[in-house]
C-alpha positions as CSV (number, residue, x, y, z in Angstrom):
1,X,124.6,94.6,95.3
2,X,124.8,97.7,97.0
3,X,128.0,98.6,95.2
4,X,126.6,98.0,91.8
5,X,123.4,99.9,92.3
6,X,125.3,102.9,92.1
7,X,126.8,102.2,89.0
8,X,123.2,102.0,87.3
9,X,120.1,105.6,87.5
10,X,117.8,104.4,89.1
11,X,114.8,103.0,88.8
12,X,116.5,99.7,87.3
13,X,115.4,96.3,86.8
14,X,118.1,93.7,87.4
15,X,117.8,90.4,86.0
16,X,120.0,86.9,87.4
17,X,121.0,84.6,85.1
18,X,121.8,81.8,87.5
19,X,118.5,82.0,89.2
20,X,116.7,81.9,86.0
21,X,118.2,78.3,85.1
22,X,117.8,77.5,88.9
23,X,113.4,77.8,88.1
24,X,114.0,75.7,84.7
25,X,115.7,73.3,86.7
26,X,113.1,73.0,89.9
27,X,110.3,72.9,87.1
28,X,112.1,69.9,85.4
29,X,111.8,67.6,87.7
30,X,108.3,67.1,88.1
31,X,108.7,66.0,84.0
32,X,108.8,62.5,82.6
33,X,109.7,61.9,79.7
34,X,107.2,62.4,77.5
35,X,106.5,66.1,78.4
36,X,107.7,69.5,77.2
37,X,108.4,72.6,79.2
38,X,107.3,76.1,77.3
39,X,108.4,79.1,78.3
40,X,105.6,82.1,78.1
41,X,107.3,84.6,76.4
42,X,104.5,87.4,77.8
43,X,105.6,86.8,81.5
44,X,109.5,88.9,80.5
45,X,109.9,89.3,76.4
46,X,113.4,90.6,76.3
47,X,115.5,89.3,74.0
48,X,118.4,88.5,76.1
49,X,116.2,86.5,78.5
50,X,114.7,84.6,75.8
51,X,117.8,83.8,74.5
52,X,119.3,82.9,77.7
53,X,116.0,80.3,78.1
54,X,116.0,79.0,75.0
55,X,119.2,77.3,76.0
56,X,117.0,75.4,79.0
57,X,113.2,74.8,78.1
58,X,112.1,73.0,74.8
59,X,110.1,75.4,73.2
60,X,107.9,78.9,74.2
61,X,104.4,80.0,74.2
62,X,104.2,83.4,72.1
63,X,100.5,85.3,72.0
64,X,101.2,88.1,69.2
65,X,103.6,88.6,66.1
66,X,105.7,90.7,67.9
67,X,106.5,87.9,70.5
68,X,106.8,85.4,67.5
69,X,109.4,87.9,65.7
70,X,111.7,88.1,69.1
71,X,111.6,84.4,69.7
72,X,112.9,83.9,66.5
73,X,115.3,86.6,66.1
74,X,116.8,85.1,69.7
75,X,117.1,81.4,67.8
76,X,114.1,79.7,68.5
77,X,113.6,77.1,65.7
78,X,109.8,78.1,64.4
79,X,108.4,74.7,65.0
80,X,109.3,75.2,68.9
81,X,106.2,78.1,69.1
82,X,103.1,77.8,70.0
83,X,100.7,80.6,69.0
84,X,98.7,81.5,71.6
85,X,95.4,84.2,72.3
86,X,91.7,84.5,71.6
87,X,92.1,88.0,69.2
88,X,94.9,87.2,66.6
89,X,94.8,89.3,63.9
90,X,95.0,88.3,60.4
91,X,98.5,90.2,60.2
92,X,99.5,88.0,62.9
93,X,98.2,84.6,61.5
94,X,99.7,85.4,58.1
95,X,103.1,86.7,59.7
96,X,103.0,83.1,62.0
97,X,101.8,81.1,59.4
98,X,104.0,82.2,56.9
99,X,107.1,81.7,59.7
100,X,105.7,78.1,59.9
101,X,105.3,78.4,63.9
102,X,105.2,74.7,65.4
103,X,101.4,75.2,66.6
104,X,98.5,77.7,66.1
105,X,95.9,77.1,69.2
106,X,92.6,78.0,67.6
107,X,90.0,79.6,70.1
108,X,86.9,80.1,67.9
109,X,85.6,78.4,64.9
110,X,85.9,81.7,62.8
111,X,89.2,82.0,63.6
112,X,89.7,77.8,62.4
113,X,88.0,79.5,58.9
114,X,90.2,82.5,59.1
115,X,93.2,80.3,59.5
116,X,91.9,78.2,56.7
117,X,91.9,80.6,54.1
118,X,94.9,81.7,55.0
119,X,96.6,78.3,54.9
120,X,95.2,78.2,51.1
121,X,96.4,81.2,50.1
122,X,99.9,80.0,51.3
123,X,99.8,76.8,50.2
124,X,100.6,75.1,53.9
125,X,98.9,72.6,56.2
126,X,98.7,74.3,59.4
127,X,99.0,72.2,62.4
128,X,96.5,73.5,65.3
129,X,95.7,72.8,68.9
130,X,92.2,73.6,70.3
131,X,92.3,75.8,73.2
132,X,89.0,74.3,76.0
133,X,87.4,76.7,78.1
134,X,86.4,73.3,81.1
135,X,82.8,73.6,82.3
136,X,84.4,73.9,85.6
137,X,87.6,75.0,86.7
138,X,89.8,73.1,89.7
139,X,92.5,75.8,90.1
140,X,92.8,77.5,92.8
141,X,94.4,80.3,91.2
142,X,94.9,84.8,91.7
143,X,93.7,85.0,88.2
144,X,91.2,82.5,86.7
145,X,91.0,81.9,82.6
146,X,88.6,78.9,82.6
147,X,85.6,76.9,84.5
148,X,83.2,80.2,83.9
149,X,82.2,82.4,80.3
150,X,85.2,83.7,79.4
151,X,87.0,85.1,76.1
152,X,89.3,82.5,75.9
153,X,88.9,78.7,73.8
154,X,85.9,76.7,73.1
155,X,83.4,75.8,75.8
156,X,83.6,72.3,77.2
157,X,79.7,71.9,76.5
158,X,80.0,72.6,72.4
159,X,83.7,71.2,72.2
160,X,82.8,67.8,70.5
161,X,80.5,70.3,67.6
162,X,83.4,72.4,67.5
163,X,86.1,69.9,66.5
164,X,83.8,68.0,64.0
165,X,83.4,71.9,62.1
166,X,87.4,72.0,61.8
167,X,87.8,68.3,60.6
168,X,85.7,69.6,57.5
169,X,88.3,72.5,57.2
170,X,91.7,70.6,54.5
171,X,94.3,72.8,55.5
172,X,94.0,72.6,58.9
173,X,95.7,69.6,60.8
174,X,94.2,69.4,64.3
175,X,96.9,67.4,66.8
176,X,95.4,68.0,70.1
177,X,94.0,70.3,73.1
178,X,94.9,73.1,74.8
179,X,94.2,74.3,78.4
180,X,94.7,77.1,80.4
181,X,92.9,77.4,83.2
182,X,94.3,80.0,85.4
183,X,97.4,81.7,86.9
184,X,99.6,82.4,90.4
185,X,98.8,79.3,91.9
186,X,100.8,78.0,95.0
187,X,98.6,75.0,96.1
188,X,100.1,71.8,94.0
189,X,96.5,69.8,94.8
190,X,94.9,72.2,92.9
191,X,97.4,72.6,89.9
192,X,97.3,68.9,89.8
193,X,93.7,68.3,89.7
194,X,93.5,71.0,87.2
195,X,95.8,69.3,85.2
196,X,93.5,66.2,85.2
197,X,90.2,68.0,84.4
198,X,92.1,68.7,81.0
199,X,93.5,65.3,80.8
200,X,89.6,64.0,81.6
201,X,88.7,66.4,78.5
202,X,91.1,64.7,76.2
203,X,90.5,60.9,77.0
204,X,86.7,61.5,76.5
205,X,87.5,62.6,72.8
206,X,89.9,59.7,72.3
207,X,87.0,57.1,73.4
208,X,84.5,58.8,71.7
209,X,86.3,58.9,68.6
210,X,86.1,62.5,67.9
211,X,89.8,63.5,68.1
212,X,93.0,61.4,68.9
213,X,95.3,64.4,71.0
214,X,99.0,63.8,69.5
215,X,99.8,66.7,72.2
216,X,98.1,67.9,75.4
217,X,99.1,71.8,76.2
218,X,97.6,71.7,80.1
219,X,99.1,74.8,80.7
220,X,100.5,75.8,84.0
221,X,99.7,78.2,86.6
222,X,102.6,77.5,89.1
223,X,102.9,80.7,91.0
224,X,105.4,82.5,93.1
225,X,105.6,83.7,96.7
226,X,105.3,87.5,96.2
227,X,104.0,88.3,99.7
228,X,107.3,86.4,101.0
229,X,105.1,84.4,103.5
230,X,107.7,81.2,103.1
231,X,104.6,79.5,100.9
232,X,105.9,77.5,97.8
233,X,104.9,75.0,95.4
234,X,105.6,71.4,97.2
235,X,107.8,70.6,93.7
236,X,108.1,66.5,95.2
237,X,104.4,66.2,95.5
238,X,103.3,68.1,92.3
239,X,105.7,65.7,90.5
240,X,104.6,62.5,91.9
241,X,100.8,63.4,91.7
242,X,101.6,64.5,87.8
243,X,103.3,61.0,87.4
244,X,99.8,59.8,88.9
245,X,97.4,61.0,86.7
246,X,99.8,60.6,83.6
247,X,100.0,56.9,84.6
248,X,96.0,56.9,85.0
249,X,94.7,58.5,81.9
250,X,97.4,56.8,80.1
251,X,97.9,58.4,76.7
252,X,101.6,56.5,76.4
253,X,104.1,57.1,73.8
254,X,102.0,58.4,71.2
255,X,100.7,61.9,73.2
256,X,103.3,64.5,74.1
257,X,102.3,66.7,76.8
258,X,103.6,70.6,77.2
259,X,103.6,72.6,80.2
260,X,104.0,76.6,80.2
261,X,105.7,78.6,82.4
262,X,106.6,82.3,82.9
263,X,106.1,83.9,85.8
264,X,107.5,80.9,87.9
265,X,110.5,81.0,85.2
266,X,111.6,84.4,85.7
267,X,109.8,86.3,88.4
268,X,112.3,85.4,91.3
269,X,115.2,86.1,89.0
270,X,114.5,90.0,89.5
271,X,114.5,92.6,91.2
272,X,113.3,96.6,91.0
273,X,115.2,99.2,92.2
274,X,113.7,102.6,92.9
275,X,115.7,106.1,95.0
276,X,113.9,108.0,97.5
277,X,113.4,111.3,96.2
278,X,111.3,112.5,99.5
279,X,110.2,111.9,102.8
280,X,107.0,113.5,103.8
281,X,104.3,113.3,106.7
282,X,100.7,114.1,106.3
283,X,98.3,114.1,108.9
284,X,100.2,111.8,111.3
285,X,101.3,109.2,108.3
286,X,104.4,108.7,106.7
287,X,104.9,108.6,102.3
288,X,108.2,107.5,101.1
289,X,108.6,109.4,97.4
290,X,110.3,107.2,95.1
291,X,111.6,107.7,91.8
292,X,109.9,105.0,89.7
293,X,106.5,104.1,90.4
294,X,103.9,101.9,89.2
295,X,104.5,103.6,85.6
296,X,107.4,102.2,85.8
297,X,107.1,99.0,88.4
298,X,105.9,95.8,88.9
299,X,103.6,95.8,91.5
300,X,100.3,96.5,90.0
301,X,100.2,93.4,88.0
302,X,101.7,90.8,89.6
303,X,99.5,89.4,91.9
304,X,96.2,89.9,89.6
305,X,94.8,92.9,90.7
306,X,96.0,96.3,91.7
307,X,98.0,96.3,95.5
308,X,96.4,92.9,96.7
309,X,99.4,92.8,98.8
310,X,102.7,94.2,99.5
311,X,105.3,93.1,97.3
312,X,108.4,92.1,99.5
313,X,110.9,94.8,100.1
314,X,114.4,95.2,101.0
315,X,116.4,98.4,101.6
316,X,120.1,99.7,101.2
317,X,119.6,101.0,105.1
318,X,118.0,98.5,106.8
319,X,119.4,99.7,110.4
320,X,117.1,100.2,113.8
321,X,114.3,101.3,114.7
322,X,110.8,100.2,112.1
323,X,108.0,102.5,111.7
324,X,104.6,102.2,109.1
325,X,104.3,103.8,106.4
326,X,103.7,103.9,102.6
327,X,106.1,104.2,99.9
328,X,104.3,106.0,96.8
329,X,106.0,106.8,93.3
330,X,106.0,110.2,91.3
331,X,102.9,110.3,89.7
332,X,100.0,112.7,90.1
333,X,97.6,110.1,91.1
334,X,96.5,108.7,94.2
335,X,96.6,105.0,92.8
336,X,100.8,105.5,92.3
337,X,101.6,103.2,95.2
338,X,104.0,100.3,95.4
339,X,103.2,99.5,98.7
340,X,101.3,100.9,101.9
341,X,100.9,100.7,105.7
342,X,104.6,98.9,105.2
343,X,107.6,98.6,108.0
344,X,110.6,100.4,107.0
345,X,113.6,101.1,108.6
346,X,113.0,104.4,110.4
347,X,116.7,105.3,109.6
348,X,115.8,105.8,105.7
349,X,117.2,109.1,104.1
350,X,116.8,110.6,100.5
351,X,118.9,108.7,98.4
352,X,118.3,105.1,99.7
353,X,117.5,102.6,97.8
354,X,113.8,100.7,97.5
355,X,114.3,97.4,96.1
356,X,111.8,95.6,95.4
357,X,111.7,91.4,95.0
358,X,110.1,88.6,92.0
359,X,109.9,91.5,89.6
360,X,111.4,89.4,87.0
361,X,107.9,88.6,85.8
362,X,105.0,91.0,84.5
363,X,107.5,94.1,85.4
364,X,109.1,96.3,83.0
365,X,106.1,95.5,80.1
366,X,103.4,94.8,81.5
367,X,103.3,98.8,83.3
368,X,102.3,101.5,82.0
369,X,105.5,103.6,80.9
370,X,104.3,105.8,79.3
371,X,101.7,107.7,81.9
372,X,102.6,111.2,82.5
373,X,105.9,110.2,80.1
374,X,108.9,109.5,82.5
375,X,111.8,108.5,81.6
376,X,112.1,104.6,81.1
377,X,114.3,102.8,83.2
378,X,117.0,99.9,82.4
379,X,117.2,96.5,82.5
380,X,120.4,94.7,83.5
381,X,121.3,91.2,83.5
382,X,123.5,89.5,85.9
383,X,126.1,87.0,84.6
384,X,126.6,83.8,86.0
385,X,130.3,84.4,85.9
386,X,129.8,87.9,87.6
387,X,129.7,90.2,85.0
388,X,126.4,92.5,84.6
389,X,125.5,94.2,80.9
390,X,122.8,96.7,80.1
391,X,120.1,93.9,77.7
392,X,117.7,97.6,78.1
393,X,119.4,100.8,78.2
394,X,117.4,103.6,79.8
395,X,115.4,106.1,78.0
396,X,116.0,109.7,78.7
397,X,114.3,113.6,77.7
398,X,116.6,113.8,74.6
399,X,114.8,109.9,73.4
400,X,111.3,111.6,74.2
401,X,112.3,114.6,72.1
402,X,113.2,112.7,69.1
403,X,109.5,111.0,69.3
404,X,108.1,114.5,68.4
């Protein structure tokens, strides 16, 4: 690796193609054969990695027009998309409507009208999950969508009110619920008994005739081990307690139920590379100066909130002696940190490499690029046969000139 980092200006994301399959393929198993795994196109919306997944999940999750426009330009067949977010634009329903996406998940009753009269206009029949918000929420999760008053889906409470509105609506063919309750989760006991809150939800409409779920979206929230503590999802238990409930609630045949996955798809696959610029002491403490930051970097995103904790680091000199200290980016703020009071190797020197782990997910899009406009950096994916290829070619002074 150390070899090919020179070949690349730094900072760099590298992506691995074999570990990406590897995550499809440890997800997998906990399915039977009535379920669907969706990818979450938000979690790493390159084009190369969605076409590279395309080729191993059944279908992805897209939450804007944009997203719905790449999946489709990498080959996913439209009726593999589900439409996902609580603010969608009438642009954006027209654009996915009008694409004939497989699913639209309605979150508000407005939005079942505004999808409505745009269904009309178009002369389709829209078929629609409804996205529940649970009145209480079993995942024990870093980031929590559900189980509290949130922007996102239909309250448990009204639910039943809410579904009889949209049966009144012609164009719009409601086939079943959606949940997503939360994120970054590494206990399976929780995931699972998340998973059967929703299932809970969707037999209590089937018995009380108010909506017969052809599919059940019950999200996903399987997380990753960013702080590198050895913790992982126990994959043999999550799949025989899913079998479990599956066999309990007992939809059979007739109910196909989808799981979403992003950050457990892609995050392990990559990796961040930054260059020390600098090595500096104030007032007794060490600061590595890197060149990419959190403009540019992962870290303040991935595990929910800003620096919850240090990502897990490896360096191209890795020799000796380890001393604390914190390794900051090179931006004018005091927040610019991708990690503090860390070991390094004492030995580092200007020109060393930072590299930093599961930045495959929630990396290169979801920072914020363009504070105090730096350059932006590559992305570069790495071949199962060997072979690495620029799928994000770095942005220089002479792009940001053009802009103006």
């Amino acid at each position: 690796m150390h070899e090919l980092l020179k070949e690349y200006e730094t900072p760099v994301y590298f992506y691995d193609e074999k570990k990406i399959k590897d995550s499809v393929e440890r997800l997998r198993i906990i399915l039977s054969n009535n379920m669907k795994i969706f990818y979450s196109v938000k979690a790493n919306p390159n084009i190369h990695i969605i076409e590279k997944l395309k080729e191993y999940v059944d279908g992805m999750e897209v939450c804007s027009a944009g997203e719905i426009f790449l999946a489709l330009k990498a080959g996913v067949l439209p009726e593999n998309l589900i439409f996902v977010g609580p603010g969608k634009t009438i642009k954006e329903l027209n654009f996915a409507i009008s694409n004939n996406v497989g699913f639209v998940v309605i979150e508000s009753l407005r939005e079942a009208e505004q999808i409505e009269q745009i269904a009309e206009k178009q002369g389709k029949i829209v078929n629609t999950l409804i996205r529940v918000n649970p009145s209480n929420c079993a995942l024990n999760a870093a980031i929590k969508m559900g189980g509290s008053a949130k922007q996102f889906g239909i309250d448990e409470e009204i639910l039943e009110d809410v579904i009889k509105g949209i049966s009144n609506l012609e164009k719009i063919q409601l086939k079943g619920i959606h949940c997503y309750s939360g994120t970054q989760s590494l206990d399976h006991r929780s995931i699972v008994e998340n998973f059967k809150v929703t299932l809970k939800i969707a037999k209590k409409l089937e018995e009380t005739n108010v909506l017969q779920c052809e599919y059940i979206d019950l999200g996903g929230g399987f997380g990753i081990d960013y702080k590198n503590k050895g913790i992982k999802i126990d994959i043999d238990e999550l799949k025989l307690q899913l079998y479990n409930i599956v066999e309990e609630y007992n939809f059979g045949e007739k109910c196909q139920i989808f799981l979403e996955s992003g950050r457990f798809l892609v995050a392990e696959s990559g990796i961040y590379v930054t260059k020390v610029l600098y090595i500096k002491e104030s007032r007794g403490k060490k600061f590595l100066i890197v060149d990419g930051g959190t403009n540019n970097g992962p870290s303040s995103y991935t595990n929910g909130r800003f620096l919850r904790s240090n990502p897990q680091i490896t360096y191209s000199n890795d020799t000796g002696e380890m001393i604390y200290a914190d390794i900051v980016g090179p931006l004018c703020t005091t927040t610019d940190y991708l990690a503090q009071n860390i070991l390094i190797p004492k030995c580092l020197k200007e020109g060393d490499y930072i590299i930093i782990h599961n930045a495959g997910a929630y990396g290169y899009t979801a920072a914020s690029k363009d504070f105090l406009s730096h350059e932006y950096p590559a992305e570069v994916l790495l071949r199962e046969n060997g072979e690495h290829e620029i799928i994000r070619r770095r942005s220089n002074f002479d792009d940001f000139l053009k802009l103006y």
